[in-house]
N, CA and C of each residue as an Amber inpcrd file, in Angstrom:
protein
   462
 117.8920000  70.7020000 116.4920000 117.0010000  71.8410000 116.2800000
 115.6930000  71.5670000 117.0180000 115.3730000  72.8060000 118.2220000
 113.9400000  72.2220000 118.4660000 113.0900000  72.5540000 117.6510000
 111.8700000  72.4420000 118.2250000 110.4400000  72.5260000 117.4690000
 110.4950000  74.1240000 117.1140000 110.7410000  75.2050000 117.6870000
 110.2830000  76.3660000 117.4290000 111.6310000  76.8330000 116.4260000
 112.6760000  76.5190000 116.7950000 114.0140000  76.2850000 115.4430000
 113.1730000  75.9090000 114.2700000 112.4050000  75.0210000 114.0380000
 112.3180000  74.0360000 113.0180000 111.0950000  74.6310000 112.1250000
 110.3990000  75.5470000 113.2260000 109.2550000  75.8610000 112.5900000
 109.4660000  77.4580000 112.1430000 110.3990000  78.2680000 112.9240000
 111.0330000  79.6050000 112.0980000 111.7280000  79.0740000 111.0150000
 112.1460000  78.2470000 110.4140000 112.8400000  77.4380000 109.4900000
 112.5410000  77.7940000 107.9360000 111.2080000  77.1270000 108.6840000
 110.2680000  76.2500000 107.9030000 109.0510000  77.6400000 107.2690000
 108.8520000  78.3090000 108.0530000 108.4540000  79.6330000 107.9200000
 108.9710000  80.3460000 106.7770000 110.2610000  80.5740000 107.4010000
 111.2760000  81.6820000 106.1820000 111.3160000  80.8900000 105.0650000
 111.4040000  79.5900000 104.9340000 111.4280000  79.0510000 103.7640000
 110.5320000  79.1270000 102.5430000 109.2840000  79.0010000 103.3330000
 108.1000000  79.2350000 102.9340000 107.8980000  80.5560000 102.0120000
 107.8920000  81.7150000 103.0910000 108.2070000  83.1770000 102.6820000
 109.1810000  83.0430000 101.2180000 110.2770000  82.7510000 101.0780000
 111.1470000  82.9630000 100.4270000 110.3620000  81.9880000  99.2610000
 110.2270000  80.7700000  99.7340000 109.4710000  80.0430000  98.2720000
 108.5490000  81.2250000  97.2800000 107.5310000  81.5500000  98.3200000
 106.0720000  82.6080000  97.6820000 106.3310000  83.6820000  96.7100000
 105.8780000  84.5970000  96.5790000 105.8050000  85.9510000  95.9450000
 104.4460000  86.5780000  96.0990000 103.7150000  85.4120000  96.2710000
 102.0640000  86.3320000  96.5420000 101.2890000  86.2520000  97.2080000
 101.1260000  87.3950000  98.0930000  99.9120000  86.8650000  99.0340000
  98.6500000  87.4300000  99.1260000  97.4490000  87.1790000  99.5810000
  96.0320000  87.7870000  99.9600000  96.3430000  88.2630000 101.1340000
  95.9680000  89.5910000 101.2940000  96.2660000  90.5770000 102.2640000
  94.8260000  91.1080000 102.8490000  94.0730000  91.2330000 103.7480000
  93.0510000  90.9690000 104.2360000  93.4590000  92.5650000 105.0160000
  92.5450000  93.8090000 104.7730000  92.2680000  94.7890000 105.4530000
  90.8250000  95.2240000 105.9570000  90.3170000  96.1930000 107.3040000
  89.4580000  96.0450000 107.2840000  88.9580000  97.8230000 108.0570000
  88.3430000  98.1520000 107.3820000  87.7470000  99.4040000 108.2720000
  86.1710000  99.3760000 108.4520000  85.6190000 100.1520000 109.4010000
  84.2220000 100.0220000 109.5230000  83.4630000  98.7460000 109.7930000
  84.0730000  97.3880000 110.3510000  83.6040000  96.4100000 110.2550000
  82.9170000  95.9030000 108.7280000  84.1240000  96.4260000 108.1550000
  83.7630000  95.9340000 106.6280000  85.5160000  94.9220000 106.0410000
  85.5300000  93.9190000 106.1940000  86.7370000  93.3870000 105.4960000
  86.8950000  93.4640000 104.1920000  88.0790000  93.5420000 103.5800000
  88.9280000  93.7000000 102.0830000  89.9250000  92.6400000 101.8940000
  89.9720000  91.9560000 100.9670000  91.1600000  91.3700000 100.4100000
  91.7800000  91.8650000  99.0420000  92.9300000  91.2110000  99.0570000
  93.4550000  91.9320000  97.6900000  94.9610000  91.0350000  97.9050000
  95.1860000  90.6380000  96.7600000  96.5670000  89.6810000  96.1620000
  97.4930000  90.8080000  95.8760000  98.7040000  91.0250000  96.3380000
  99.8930000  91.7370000  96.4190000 101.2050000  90.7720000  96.3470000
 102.2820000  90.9110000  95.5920000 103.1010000  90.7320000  96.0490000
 104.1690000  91.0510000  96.8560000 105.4560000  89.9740000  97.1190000
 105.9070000  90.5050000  98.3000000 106.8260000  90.0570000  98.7790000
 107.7330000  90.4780000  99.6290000 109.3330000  89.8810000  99.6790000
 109.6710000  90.0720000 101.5340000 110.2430000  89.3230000 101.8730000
 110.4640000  89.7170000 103.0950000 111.8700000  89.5130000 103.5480000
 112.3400000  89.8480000 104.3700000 113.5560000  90.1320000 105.5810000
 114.2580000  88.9040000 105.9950000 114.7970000  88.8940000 106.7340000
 115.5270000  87.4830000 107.8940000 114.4260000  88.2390000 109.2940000
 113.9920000  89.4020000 109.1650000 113.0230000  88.6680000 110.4970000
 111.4510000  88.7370000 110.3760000 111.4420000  88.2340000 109.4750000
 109.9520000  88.0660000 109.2490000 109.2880000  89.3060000 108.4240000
 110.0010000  90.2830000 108.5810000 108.9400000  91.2230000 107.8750000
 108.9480000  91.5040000 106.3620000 107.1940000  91.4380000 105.7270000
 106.9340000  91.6680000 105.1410000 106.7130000  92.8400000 104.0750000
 107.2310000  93.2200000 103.0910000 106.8600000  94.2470000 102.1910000
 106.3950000  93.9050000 101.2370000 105.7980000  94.5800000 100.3140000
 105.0090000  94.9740000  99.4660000 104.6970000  96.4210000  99.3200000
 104.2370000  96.4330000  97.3720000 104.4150000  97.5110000  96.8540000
 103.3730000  98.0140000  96.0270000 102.5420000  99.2420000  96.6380000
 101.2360000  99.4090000  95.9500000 101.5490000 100.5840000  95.8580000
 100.1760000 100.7240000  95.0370000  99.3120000 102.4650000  94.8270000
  99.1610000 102.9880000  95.8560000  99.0720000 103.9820000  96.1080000
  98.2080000 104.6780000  97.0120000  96.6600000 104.8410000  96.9830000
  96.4150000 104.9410000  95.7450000  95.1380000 105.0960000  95.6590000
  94.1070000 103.9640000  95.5420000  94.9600000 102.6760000  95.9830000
  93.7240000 101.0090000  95.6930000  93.9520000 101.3560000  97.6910000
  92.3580000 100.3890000  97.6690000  91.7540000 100.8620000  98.9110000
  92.3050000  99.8230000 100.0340000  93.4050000  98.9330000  99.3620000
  93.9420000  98.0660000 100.6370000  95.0430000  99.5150000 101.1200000
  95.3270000 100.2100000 100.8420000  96.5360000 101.0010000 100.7380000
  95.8090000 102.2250000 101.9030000  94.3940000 102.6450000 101.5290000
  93.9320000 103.5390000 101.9160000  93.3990000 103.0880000 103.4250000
  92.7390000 101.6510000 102.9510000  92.5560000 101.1460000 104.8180000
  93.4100000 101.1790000 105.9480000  94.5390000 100.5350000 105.4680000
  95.3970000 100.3200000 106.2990000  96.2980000 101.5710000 107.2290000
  95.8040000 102.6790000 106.5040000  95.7700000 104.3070000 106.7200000
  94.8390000 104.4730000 108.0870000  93.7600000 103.7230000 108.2070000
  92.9690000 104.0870000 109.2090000  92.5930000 102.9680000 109.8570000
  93.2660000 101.3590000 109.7430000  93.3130000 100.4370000 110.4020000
  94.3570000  99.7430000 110.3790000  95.9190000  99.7630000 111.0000000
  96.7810000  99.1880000 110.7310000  97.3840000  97.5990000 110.9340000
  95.8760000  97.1110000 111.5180000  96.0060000  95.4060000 111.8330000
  95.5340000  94.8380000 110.3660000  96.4340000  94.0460000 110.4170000
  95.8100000  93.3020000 108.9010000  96.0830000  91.7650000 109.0550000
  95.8160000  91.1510000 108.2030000  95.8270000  89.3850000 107.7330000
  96.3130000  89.1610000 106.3760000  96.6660000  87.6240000 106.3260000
  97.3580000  87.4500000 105.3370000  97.6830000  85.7840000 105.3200000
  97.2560000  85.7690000 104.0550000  97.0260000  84.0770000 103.7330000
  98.0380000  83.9320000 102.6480000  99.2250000  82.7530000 102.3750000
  99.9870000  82.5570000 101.4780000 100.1280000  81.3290000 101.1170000
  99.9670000  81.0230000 100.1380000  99.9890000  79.7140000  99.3570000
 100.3400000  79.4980000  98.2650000 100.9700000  78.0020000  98.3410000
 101.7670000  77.8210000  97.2100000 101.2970000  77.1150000  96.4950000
 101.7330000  76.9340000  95.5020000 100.8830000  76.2910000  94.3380000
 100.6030000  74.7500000  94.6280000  99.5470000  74.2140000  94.4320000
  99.4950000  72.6420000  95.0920000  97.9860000  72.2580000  94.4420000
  98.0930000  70.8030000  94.6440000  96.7180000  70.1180000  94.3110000
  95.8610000  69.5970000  95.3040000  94.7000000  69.1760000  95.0250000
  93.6650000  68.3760000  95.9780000  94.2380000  67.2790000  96.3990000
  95.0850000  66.5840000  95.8080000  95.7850000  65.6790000  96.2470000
  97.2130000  65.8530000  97.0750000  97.6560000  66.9900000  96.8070000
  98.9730000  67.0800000  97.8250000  98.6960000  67.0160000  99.4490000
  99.6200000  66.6800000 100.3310000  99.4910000  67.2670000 101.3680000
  99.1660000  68.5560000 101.8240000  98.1680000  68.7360000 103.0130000
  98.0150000  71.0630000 102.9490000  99.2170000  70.9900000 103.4290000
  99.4860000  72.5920000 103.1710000 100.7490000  72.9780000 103.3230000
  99.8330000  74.7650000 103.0770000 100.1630000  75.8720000 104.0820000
  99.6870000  76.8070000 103.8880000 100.4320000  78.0720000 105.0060000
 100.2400000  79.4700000 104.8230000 100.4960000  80.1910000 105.8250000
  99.9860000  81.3570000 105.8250000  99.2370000  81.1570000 107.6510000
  98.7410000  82.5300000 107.4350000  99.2810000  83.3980000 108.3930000
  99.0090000  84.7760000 108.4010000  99.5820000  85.7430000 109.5500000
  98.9060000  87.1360000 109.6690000  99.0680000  87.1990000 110.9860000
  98.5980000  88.6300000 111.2200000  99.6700000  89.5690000 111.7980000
  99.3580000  90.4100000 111.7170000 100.4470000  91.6290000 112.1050000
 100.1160000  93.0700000 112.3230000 101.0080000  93.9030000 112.1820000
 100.3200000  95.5320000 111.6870000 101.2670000  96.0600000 110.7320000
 100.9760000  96.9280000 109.5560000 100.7370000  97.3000000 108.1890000
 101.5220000  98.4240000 108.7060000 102.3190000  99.4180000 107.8070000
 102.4720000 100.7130000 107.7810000 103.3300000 100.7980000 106.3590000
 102.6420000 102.4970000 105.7190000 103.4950000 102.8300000 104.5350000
 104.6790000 103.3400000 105.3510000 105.3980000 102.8580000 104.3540000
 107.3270000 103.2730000 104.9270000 107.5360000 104.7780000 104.1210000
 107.4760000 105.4570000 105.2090000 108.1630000 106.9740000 104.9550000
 109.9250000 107.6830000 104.8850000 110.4360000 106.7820000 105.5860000
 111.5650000 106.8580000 105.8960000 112.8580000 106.7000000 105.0650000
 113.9250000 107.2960000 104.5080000 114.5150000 107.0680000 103.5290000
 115.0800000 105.1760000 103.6940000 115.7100000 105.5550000 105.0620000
 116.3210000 104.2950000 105.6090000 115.4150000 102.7520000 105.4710000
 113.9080000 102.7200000 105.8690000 113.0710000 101.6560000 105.7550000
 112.8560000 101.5790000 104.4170000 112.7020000 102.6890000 103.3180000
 112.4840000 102.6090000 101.7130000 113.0790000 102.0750000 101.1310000
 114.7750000 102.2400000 101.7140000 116.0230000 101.1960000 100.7900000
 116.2330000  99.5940000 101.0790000 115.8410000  99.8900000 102.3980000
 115.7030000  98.1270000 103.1830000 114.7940000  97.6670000 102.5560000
 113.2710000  98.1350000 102.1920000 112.2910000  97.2930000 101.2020000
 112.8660000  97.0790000  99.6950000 113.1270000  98.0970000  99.4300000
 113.4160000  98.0890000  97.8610000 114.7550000  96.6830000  97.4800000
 115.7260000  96.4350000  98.7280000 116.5440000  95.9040000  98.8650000
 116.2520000  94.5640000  98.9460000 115.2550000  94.2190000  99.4790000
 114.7950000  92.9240000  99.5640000 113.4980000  92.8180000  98.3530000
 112.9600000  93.6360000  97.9510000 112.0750000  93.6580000  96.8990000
 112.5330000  93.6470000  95.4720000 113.6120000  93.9040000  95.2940000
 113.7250000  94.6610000  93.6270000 114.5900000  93.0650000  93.1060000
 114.1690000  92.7590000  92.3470000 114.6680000  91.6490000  91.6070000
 114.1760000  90.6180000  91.7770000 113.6980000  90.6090000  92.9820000
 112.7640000  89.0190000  93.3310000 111.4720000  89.2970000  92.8790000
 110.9020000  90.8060000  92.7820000 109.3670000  90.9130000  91.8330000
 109.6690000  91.7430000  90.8370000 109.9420000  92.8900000  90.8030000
 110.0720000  93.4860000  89.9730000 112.1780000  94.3730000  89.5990000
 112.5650000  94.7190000  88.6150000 113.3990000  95.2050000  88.2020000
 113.5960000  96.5070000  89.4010000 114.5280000  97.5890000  89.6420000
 114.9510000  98.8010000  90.0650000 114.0800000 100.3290000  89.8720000
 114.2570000  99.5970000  88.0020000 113.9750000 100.3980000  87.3030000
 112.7000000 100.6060000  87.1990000 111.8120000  99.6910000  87.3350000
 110.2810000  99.5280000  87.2940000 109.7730000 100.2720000  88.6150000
 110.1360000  99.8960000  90.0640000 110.2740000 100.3050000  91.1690000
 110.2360000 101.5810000  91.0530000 111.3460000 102.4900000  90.4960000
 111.6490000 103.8240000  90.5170000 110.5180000 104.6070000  89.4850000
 110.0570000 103.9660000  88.2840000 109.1370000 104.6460000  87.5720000
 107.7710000 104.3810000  88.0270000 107.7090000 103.3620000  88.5340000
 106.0260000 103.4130000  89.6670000 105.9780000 104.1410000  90.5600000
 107.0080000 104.6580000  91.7240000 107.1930000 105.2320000  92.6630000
 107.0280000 106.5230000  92.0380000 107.5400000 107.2560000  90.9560000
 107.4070000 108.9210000  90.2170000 106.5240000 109.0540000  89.6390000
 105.4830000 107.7750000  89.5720000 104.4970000 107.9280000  88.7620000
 102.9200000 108.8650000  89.4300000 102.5620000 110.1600000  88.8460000
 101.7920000 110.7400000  89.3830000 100.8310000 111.1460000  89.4710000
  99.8580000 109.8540000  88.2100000  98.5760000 109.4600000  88.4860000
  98.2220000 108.4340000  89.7750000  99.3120000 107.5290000  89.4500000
  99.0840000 106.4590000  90.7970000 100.3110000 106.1040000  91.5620000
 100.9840000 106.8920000  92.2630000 102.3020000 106.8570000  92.6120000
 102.0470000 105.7360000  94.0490000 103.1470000 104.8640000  93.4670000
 103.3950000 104.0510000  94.3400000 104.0910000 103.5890000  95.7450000
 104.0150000 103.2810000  96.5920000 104.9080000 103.5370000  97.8180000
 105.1230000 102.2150000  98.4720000 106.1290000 101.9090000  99.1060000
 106.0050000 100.4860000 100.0610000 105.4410000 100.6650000 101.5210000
 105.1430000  99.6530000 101.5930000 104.3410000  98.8790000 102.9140000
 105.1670000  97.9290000 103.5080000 104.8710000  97.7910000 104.5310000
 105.5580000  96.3980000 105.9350000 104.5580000  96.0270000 106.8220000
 104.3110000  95.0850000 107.0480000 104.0160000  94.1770000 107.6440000
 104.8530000  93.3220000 108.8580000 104.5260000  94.5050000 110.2290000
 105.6180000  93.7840000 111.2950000 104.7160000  92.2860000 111.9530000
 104.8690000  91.3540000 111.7230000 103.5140000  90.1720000 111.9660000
 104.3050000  89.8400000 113.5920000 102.8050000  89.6120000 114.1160000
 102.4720000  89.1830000 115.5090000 102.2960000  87.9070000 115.2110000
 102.3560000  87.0440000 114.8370000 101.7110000  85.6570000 114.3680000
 101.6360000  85.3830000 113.2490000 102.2870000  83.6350000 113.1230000
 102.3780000  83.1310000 112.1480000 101.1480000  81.5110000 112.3580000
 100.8270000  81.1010000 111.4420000 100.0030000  80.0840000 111.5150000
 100.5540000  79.0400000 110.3930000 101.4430000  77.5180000 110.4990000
 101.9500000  77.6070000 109.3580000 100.7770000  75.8180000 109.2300000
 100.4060000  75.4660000 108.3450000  99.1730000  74.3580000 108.1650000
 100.3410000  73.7250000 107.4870000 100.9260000  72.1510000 107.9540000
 102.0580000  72.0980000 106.9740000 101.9910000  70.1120000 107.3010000
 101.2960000  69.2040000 106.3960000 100.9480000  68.1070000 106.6420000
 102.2790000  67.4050000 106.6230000 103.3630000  68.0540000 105.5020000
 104.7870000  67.4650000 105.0070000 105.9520000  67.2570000 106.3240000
 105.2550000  68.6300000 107.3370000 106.5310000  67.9650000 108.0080000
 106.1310000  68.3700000 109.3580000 105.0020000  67.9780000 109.3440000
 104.2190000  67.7740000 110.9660000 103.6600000  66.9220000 111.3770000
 103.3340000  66.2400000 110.1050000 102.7940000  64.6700000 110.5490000
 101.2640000  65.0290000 110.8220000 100.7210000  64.6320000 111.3940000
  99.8870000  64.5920000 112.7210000  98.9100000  65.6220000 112.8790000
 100.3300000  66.2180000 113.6930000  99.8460000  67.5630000 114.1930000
 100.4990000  68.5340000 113.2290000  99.4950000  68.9500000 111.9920000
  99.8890000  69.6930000 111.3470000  99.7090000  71.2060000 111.2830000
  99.1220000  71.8790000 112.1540000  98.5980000  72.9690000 112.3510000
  99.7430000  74.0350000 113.7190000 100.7520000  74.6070000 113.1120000
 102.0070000  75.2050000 114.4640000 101.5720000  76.5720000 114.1150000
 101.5460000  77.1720000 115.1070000 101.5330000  78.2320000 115.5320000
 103.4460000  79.3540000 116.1060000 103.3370000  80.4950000 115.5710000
 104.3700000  81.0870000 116.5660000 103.9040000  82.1250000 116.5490000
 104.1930000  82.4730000 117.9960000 103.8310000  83.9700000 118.4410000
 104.7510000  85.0730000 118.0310000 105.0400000  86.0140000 118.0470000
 106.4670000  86.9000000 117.8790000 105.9980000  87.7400000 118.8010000
C-alpha cells in the first residue's frame, strides 16, 4: 500500500470512527461554527442533518465553501491524532441524493423514524446537507511518526 493508499485508509477510518464534527461557515467576512453530526460515503462525502432555520444552514445558502474539524476523543497525553477539511456544502434537494444521505445516516445517528418526523416537522423542518471536500488534513502522530501532519488533495 503506498502512502496515499494508506492515508485514504486511514481517513475513512477516521470518518467512520467519529459522529461529530465542528463545521465552520462564513458570510460577510464573519465566520460561524457549530457541532453537527454526521455520516459519510466510501467517497468521502459528508452529510449531515439540520434545521433550516440555525444559521450554519442559512450561510451556507449564500456561501457554499465551508471547514471542518473532527476529533476524537483523546487526552493531553495521547498522541494528536485529528482531521480537518474543507470542501463545498449544499442542501440536497433531490429525491435520489435524500435517500443516499438518509442511507448512510439513519442508524449510525439517529433512527428512520426520527429522520422522517424532523424532516415533517413545520416549525423547524429539517433537511440534509453534503459536504463534497476538496481537502483533507489528517494530524495523526500514531501512524506517521515524524511527519505527522498528511495532507490529500481530491
Amino acid at each position: 500500500m503506498n502512502n496515499e493508499e494508506k492515508l485514504k485508509q486511514l481517513i475513512k477510518d477516521y470518518l467512520k470512527e467519529a459522529k461529530m464534527m465542528q463545521l465552520s461557515t462564513s458570510i460577510d467576512n464573519q465566520p460561524w461554527v457549530c457541532n453537527v453530526w454526521f455520516a459519510t460515503d466510501s467517497d468521502f462525502n459528508i452529510y449531515w442533518f439540520s434545521s433550516e432555520t440555525r444559521r450554519h444552514s442559512k450561510e451556507l445558502l449564500k456561501n457554499n465553501k465551508v471547514a471542518a474539524a473532527i476529533v476524537l476523543s483523546q487526552t493531553p497525553k495521547d498522541p494528536p491524532r485529528g482531521l480537518q477539511l474543507q470542501g463545498v456544502a449544499q442542501v440536497l434537494t433531490k429525491k435520489e441524493d435524500i435517500e443516499k444521505a438518509i442511507s448512510v445516516y439513519k442508524d449510525r445517528i439517529f433512527p428512520f423514524e426520527d429522520i422522517k418526523e424532523l424532516m415533517e416537522d413545520e416549525e423547524t423542518p429539517h433537511k440534509f446537507y453534503k459536504i463534497t471536500p476538496t481537502q483533507f488534513v489528517l494530524f495523526d502522530a500514531v501512524n506517521f511518526g515524524d511527519i505527522w501532519r498528511q495532507e490529500l488533495n481530491l
